[in-house]
KOLGU-4560 file (N, C-alpha, C; in nm, 3 decimals, padded with zeros to 5 digits):
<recs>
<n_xx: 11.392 n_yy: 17.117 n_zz: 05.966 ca_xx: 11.283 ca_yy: 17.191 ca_zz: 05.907 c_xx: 11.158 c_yy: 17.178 c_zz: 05.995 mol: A seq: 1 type: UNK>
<n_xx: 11.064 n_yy: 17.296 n_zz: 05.989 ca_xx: 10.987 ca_yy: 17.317 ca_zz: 06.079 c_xx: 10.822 c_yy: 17.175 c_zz: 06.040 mol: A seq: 2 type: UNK>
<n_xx: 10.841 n_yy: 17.083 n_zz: 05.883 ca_xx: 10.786 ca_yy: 17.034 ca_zz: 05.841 c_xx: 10.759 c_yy: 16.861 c_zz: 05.919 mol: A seq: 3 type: UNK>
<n_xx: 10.918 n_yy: 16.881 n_zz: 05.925 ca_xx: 10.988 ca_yy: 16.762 ca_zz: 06.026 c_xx: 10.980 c_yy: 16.706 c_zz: 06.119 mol: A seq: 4 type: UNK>
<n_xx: 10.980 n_yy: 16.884 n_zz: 06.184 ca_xx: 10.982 ca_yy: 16.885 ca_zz: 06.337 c_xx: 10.813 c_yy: 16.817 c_zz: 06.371 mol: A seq: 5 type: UNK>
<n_xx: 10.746 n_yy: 16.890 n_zz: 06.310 ca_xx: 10.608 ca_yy: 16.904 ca_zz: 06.329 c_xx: 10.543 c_yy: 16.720 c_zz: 06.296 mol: A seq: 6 type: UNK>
<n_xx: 10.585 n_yy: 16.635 n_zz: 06.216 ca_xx: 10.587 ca_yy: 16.546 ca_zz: 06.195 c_xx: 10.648 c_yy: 16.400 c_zz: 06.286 mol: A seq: 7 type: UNK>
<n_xx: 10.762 n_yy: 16.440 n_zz: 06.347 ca_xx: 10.800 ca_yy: 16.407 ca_zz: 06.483 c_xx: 10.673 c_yy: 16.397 c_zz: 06.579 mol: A seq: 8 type: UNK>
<n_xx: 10.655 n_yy: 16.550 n_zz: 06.616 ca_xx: 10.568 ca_yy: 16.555 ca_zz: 06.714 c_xx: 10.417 c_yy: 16.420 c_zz: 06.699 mol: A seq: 9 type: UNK>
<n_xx: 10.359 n_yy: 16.427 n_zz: 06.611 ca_xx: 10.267 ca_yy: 16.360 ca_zz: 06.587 c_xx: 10.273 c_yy: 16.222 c_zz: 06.568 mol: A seq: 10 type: UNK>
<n_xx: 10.408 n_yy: 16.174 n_zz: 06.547 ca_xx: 10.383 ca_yy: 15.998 ca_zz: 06.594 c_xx: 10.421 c_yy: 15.944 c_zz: 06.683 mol: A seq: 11 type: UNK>
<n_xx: 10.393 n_yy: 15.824 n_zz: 06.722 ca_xx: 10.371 ca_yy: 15.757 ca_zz: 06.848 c_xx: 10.462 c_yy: 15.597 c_zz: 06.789 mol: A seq: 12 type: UNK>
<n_xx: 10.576 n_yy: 15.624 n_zz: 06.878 ca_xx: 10.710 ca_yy: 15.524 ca_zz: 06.859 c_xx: 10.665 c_yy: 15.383 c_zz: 06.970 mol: A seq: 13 type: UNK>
<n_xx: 10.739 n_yy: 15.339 n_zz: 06.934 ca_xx: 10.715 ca_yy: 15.157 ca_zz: 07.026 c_xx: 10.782 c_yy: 15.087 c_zz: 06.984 mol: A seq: 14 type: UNK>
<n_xx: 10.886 n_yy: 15.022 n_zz: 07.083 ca_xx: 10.985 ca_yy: 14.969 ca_zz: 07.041 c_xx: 10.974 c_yy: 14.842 c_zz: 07.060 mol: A seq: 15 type: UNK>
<n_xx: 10.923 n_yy: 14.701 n_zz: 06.986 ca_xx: 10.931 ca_yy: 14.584 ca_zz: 07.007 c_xx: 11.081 c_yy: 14.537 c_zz: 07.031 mol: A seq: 16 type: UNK>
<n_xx: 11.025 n_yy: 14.401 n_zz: 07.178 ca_xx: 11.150 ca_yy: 14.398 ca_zz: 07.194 c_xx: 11.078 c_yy: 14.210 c_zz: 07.199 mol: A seq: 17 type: UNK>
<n_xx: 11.203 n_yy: 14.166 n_zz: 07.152 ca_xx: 11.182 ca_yy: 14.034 ca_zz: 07.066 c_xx: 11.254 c_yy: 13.871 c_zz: 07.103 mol: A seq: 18 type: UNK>
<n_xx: 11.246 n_yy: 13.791 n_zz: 07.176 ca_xx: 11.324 ca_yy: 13.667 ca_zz: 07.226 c_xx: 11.373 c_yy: 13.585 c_zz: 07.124 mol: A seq: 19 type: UNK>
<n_xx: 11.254 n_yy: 13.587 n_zz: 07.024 ca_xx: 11.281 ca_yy: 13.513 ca_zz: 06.892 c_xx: 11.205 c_yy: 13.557 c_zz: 06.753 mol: A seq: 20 type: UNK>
<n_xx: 11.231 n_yy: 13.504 n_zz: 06.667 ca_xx: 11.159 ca_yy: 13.598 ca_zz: 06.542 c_xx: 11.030 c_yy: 13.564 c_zz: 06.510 mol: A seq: 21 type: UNK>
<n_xx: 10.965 n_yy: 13.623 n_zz: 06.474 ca_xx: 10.791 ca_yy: 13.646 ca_zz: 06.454 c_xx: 10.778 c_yy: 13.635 c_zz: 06.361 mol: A seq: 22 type: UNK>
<n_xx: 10.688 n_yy: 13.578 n_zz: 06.287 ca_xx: 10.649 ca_yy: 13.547 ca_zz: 06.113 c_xx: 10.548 c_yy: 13.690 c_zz: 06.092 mol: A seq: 23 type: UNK>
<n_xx: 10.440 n_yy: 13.766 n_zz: 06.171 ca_xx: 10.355 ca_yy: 13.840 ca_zz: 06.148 c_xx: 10.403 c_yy: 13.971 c_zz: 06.231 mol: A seq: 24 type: UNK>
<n_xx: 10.358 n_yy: 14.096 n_zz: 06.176 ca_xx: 10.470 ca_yy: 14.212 ca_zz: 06.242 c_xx: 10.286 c_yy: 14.260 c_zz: 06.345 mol: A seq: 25 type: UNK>
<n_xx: 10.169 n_yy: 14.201 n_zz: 06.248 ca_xx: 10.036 ca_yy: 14.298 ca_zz: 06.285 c_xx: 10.004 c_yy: 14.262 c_zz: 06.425 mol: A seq: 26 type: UNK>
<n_xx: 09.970 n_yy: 14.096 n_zz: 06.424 ca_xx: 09.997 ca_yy: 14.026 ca_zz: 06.596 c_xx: 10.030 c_yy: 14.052 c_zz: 06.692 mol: A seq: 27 type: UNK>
<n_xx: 10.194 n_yy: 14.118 n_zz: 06.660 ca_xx: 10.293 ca_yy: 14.185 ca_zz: 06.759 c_xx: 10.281 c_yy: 14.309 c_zz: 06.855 mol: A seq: 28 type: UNK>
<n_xx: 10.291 n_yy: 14.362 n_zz: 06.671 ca_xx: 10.182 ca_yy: 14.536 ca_zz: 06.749 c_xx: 10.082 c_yy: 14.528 c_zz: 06.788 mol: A seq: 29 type: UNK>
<n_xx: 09.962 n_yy: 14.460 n_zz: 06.752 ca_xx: 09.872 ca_yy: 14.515 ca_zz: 06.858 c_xx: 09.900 c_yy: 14.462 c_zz: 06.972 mol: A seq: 30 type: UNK>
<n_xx: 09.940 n_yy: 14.352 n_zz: 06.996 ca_xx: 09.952 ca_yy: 14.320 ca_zz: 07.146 c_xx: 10.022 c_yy: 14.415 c_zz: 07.208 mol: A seq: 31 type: UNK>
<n_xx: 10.110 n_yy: 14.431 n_zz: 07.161 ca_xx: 10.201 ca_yy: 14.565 ca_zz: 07.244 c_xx: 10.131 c_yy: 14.705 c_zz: 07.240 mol: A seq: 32 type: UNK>
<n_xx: 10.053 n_yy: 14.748 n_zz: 07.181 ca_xx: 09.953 ca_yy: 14.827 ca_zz: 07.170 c_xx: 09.888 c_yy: 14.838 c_zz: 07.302 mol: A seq: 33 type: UNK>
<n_xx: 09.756 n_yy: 14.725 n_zz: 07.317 ca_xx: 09.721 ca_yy: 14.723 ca_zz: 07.430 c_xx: 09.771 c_yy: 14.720 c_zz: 07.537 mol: A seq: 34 type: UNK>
<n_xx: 09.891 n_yy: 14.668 n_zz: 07.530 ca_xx: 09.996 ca_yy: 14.663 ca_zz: 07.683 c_xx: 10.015 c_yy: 14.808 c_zz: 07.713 mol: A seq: 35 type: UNK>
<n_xx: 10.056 n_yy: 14.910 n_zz: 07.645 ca_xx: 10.099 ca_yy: 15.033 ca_zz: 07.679 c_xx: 10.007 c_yy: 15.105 c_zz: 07.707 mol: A seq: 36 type: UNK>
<n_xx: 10.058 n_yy: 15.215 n_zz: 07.793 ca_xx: 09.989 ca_yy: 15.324 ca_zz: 07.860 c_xx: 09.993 c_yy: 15.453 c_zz: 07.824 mol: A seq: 37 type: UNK>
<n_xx: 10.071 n_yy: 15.464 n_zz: 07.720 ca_xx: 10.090 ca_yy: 15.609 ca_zz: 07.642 c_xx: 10.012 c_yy: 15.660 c_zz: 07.555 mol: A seq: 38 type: UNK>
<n_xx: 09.922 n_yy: 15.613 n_zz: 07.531 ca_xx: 09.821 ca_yy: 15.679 ca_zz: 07.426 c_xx: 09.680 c_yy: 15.554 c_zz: 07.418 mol: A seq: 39 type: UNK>
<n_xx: 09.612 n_yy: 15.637 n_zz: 07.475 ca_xx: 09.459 ca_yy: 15.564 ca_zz: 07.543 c_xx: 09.387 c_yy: 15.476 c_zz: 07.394 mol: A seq: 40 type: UNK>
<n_xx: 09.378 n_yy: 15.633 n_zz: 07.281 ca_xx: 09.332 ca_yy: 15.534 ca_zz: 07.106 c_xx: 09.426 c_yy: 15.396 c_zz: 07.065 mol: A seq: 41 type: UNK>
<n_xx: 09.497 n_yy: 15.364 n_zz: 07.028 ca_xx: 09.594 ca_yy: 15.339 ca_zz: 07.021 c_xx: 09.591 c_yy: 15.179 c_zz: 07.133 mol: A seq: 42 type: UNK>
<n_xx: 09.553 n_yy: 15.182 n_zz: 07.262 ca_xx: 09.536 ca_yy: 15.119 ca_zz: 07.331 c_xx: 09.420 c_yy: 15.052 c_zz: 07.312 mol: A seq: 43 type: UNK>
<n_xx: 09.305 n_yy: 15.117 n_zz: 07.276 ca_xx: 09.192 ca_yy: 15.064 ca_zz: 07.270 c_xx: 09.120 c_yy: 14.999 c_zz: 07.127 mol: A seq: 44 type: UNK>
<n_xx: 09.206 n_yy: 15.062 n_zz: 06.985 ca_xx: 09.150 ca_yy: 15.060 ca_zz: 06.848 c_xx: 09.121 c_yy: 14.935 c_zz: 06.823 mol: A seq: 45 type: UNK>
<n_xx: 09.009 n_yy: 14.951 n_zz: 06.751 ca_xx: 08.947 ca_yy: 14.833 ca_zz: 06.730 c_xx: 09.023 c_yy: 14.790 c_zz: 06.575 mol: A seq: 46 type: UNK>
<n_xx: 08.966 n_yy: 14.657 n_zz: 06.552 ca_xx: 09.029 ca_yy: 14.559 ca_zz: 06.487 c_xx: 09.029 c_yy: 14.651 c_zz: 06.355 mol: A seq: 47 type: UNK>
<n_xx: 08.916 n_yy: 14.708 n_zz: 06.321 ca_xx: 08.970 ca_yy: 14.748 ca_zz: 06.130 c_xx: 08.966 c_yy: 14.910 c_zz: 06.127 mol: A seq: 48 type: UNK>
<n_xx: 09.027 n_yy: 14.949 n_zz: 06.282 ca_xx: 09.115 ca_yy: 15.080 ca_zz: 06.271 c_xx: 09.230 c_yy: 15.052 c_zz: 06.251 mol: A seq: 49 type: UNK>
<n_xx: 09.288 n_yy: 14.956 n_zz: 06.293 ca_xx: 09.398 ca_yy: 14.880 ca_zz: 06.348 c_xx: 09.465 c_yy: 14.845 c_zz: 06.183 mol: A seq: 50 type: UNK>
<n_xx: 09.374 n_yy: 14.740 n_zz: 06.160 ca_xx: 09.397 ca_yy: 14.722 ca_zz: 05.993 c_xx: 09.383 c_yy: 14.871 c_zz: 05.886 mol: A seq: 51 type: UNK>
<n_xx: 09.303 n_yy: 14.966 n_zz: 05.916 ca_xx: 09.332 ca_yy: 15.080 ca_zz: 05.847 c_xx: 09.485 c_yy: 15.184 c_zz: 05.847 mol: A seq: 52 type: UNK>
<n_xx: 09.555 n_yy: 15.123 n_zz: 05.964 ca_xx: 09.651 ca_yy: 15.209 ca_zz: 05.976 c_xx: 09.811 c_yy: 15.113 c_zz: 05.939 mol: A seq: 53 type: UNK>
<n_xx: 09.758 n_yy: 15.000 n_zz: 05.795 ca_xx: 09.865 ca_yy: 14.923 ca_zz: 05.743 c_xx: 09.777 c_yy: 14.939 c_zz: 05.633 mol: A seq: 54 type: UNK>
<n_xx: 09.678 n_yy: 14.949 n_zz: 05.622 ca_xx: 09.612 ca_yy: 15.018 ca_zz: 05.406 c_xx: 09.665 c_yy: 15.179 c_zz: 05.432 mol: A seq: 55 type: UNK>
<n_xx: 09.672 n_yy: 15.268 n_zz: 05.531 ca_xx: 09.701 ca_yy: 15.416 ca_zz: 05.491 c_xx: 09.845 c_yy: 15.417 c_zz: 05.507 mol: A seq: 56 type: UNK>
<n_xx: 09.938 n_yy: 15.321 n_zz: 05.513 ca_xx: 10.031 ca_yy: 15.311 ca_zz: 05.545 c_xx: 10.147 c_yy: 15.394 c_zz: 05.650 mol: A seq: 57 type: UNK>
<n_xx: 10.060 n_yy: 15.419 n_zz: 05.760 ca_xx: 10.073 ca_yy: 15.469 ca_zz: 05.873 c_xx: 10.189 c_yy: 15.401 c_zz: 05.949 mol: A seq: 58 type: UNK>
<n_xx: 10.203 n_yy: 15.235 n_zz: 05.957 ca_xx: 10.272 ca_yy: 15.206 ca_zz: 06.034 c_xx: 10.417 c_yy: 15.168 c_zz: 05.933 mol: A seq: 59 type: UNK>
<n_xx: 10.539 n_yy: 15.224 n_zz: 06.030 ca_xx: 10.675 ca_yy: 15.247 ca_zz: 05.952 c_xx: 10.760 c_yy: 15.179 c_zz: 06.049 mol: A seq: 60 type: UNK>
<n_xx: 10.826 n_yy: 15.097 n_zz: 05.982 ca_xx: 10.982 ca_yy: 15.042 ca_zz: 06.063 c_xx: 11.104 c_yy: 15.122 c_zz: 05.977 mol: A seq: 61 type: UNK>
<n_xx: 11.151 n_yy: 15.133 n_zz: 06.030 ca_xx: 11.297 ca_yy: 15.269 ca_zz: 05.971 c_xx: 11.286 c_yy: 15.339 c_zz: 05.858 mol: A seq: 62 type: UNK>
<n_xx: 11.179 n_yy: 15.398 n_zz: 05.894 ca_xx: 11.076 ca_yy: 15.537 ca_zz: 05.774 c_xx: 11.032 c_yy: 15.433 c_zz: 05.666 mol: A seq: 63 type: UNK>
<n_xx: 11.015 n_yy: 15.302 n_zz: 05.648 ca_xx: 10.931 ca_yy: 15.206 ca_zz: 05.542 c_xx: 10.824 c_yy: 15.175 c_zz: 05.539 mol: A seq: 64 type: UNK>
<n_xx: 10.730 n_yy: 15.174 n_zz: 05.485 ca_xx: 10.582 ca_yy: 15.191 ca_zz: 05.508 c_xx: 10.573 c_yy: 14.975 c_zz: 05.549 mol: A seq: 65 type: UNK>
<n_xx: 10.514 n_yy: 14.945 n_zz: 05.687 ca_xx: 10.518 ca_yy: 14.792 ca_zz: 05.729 c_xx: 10.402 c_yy: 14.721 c_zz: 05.649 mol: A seq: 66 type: UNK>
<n_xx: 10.414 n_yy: 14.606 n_zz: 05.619 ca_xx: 10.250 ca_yy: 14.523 ca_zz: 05.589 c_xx: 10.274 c_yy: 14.433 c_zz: 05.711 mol: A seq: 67 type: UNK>
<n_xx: 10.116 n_yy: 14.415 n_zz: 05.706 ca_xx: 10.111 ca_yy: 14.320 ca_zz: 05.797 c_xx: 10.158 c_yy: 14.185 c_zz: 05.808 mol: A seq: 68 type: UNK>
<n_xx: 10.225 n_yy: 14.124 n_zz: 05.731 ca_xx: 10.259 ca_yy: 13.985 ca_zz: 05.691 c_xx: 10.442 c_yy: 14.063 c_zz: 05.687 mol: A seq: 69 type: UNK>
<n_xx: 10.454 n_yy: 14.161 n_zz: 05.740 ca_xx: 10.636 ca_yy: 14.175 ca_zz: 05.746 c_xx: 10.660 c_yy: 14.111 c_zz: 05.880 mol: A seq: 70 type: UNK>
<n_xx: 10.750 n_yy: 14.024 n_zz: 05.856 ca_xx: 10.828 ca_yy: 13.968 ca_zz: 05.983 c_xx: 10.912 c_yy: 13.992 c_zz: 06.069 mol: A seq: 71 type: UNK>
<n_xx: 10.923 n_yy: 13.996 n_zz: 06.145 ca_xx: 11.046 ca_yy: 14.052 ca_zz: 06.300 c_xx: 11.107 c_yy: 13.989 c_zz: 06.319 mol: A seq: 72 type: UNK>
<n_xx: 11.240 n_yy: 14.031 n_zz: 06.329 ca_xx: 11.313 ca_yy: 13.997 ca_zz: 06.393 c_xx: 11.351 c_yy: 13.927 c_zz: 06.532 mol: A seq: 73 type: UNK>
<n_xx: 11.419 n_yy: 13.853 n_zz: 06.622 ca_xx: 11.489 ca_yy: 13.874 ca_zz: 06.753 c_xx: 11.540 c_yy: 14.024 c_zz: 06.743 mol: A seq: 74 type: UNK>
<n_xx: 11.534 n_yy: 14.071 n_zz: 06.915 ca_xx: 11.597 ca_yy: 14.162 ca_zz: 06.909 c_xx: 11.493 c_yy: 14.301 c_zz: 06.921 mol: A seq: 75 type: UNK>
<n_xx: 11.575 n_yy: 14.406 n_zz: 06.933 ca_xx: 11.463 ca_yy: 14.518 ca_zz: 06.959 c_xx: 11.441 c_yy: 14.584 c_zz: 06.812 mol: A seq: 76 type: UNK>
<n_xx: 11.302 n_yy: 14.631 n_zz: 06.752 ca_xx: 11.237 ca_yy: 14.673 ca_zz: 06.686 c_xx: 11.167 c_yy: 14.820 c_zz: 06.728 mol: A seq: 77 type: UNK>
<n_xx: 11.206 n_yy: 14.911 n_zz: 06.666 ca_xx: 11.134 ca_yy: 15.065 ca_zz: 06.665 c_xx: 11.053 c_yy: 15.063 c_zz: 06.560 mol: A seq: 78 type: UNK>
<n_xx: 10.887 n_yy: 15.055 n_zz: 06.612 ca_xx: 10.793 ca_yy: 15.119 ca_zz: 06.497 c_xx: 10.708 c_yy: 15.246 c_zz: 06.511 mol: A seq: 79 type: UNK>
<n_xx: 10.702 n_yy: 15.268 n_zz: 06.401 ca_xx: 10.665 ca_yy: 15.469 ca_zz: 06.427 c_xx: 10.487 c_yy: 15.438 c_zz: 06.361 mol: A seq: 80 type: UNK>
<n_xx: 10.424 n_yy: 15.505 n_zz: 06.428 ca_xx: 10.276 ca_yy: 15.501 ca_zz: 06.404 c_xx: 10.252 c_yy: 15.635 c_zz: 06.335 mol: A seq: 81 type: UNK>
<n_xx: 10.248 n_yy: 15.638 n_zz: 06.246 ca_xx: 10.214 ca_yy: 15.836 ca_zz: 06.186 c_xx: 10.080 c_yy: 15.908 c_zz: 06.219 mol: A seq: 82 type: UNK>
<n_xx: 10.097 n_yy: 15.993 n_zz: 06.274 ca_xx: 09.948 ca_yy: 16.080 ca_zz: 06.325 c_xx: 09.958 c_yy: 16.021 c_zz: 06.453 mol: A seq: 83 type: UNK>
<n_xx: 09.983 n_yy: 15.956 n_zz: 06.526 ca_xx: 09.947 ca_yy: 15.967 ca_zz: 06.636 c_xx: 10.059 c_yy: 15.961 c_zz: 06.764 mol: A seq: 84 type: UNK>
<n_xx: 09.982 n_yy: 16.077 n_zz: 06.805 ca_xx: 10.131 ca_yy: 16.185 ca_zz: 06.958 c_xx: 10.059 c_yy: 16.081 c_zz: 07.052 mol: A seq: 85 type: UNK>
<n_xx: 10.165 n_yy: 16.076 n_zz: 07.151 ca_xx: 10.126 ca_yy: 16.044 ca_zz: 07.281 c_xx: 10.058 c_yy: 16.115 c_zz: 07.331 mol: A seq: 86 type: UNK>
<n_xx: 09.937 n_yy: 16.055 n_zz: 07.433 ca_xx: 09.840 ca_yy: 16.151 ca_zz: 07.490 c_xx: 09.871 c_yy: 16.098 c_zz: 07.620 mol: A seq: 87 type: UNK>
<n_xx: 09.894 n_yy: 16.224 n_zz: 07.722 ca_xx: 09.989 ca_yy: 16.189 ca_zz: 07.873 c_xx: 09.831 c_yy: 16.245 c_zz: 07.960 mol: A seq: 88 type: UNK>
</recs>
């Protein structure tokens, strides 16, 4: 569906990849946040944009809305950021 598709387009994926398991999922992402080069906002957001996008429940591990106190796994992790496309 063209609702889907369009919904795709607009988030911004990142795949944690993990040696051992993490008690905090928020820690994780942003560090990996700043590490990447695919999307400049995103790279740069400050601390209670950052926290706004786990109250609008923006950030998703296998379409589930994440809190910040969800824990990781070992192993690789795909999280989907909603609203925000890669900017190349």
């Amino acid at each position: 569906m063209a609702g889907s598709q369009n919904e795709t387009q607009t988030n911004f994926t990142i795949t944690l990849t993990l040696s051992t398991p993490k008690p905090r999922i928020d820690t994780v992402l942003l560090e990996a946040l700043r590490q990447q080069n695919d999307n400049h906002f995103l790279k740069n957001i400050s601390r209670t944009e950052y926290k706004e996008l786990f109250k609008k429940k923006r950030v998703r591990i296998k379409g589930q809305s994440a809190i910040p106190s969800s824990s990781l796994a070992a192993g690789s992790t795909t999280v989907e950021l909603v609203g925000y496309a890669p900017k190349t």
